[in-house]
N, C-alpha and C positions, 0 to 999 in steps of 0.2 A: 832881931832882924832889922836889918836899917832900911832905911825908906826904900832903894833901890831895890830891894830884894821884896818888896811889899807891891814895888809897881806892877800895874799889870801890864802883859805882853798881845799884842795885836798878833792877827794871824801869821803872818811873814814873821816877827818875829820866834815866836812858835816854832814855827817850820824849821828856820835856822837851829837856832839853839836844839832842837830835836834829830835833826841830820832827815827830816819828812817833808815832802812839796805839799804845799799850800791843800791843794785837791787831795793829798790823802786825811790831812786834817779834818776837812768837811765831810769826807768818808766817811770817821770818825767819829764826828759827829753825828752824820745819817744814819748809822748803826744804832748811837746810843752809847758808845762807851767812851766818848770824849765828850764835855761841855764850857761853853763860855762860862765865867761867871755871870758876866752882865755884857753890853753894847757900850758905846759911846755913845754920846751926843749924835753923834755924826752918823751913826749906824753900823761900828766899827766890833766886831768880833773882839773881846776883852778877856784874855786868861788868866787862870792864876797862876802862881807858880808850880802847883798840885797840879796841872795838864801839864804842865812839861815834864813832872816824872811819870805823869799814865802815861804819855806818847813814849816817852824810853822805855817804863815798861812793855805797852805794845811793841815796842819793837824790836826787846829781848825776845819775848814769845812767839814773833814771826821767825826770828832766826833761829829758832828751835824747832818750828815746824808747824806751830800751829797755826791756821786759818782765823781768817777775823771773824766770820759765824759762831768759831769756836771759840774764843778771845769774850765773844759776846756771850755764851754761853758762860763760859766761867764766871764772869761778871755778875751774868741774873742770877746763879747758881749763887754766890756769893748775898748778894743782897736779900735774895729770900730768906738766908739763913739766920736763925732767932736767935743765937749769941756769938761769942767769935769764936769760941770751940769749934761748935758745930760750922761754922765759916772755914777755920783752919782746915778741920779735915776732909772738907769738901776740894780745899784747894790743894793738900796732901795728896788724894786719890787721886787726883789730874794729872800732879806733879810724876806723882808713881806711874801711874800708865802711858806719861811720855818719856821718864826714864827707860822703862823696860824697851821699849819702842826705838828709842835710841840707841840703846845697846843693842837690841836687834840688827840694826841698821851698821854699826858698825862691826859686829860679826861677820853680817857680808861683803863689808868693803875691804876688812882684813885678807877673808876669802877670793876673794874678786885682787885685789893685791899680789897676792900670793899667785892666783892663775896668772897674771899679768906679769909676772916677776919672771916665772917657771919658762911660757913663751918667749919672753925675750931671751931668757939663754939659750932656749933652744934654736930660735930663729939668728943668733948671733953665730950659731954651729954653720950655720948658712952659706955663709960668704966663703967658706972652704970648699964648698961643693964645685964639683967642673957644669961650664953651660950648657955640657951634651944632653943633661938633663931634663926630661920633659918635666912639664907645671905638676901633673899626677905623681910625679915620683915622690915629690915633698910630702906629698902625705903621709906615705909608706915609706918612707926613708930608712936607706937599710946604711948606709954611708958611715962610717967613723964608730960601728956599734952600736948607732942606734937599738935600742930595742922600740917595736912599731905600738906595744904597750905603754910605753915610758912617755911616750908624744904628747905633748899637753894640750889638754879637749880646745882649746882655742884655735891650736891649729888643727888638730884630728878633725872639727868640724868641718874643715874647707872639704874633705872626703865623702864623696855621697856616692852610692849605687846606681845613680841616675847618668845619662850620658853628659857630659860636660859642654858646653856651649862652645869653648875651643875645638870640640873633638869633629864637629860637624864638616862637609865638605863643603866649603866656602863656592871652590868651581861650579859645584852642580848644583849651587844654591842660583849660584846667577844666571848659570842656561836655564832655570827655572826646572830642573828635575828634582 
């Protein structure tokens, strides 16, 4: 390691080299799961190069989802632990239950995709319809073979048994009847 990579980095520097503002550093810090090695002279916040890969690390683990109580949690969890085994698989079980979590997560976005996908081609059937059309009609679209089964729940949702707020008599709302 040559001297440059031995220097220590001041907070801003930090920050930079981490892609994190100054104030989430001290966060950081306030938590517990980030520390100076020493101060300056001058009173100057001093890291080592070991805080700039925990701030990367933290900040892999935020973009996966987890919270910094939780970040802090893995950490104590971590340090209590009486060898690195028993360490690894503490951080194993974590790892696993934000995999499953994530995949969770991405089953419904595929799902969610898919509803999102279904809607726009049906809402692209749309622009064929003539304008004599009232707004109710699109729900129950009988137009082009529709089947009123086939409608994808995004749109079917706009359909409700309640009276529609369009459907009210605007006139006798302002003569006040």
């Amino acid at each position: 390691m040559s001297n440059d990579d031995k220097r220590l980095l001041k907070i801003g520097e930090l920050a930079d080299a981490s892609g994190k503002t100054q104030r989430a550093i001290h966060l950081y810090e306030e938590l517990g799961i980030l520390r100076p090695v020493t101060r300056s002279t001058g009173g100057f916040r001093l890291y080592s190069h070991d805080a700039l890969e925990r701030a990367l690390w933290i900040g892999k683990l935020q973009g996966m989802g987890f919270k910094l109580s939780e970040i802090k949690q893995v950490l104590e969890d971590w340090e209590r632990s009486s060898n690195g085994p028993q360490g690894m698989s503490r951080l194993r079980a974590v790892f696993q239950s934000k995999l499953a979590e994530t995949r969770d997560s991405i089953e419904h976005m595929r799902t969610l995709e898919k509803e999102l996908h279904d809607s726009l081609v049906y809402l692209d059937s749309c622009n064929t319809c003539t304008p004599t059309h009232v707004i109710n009609d699109c729900v129950e679209c009988d137009q082009k073979g529709v089947d009123p089964s086939d409608i994808p729940s995004l749109v079917a949702g706009l359909s409700c048994g309640d009276p529609e707020p369009w459907d009210v008599d605007r006139k006798a709302l302002r003569q006040g009847n």
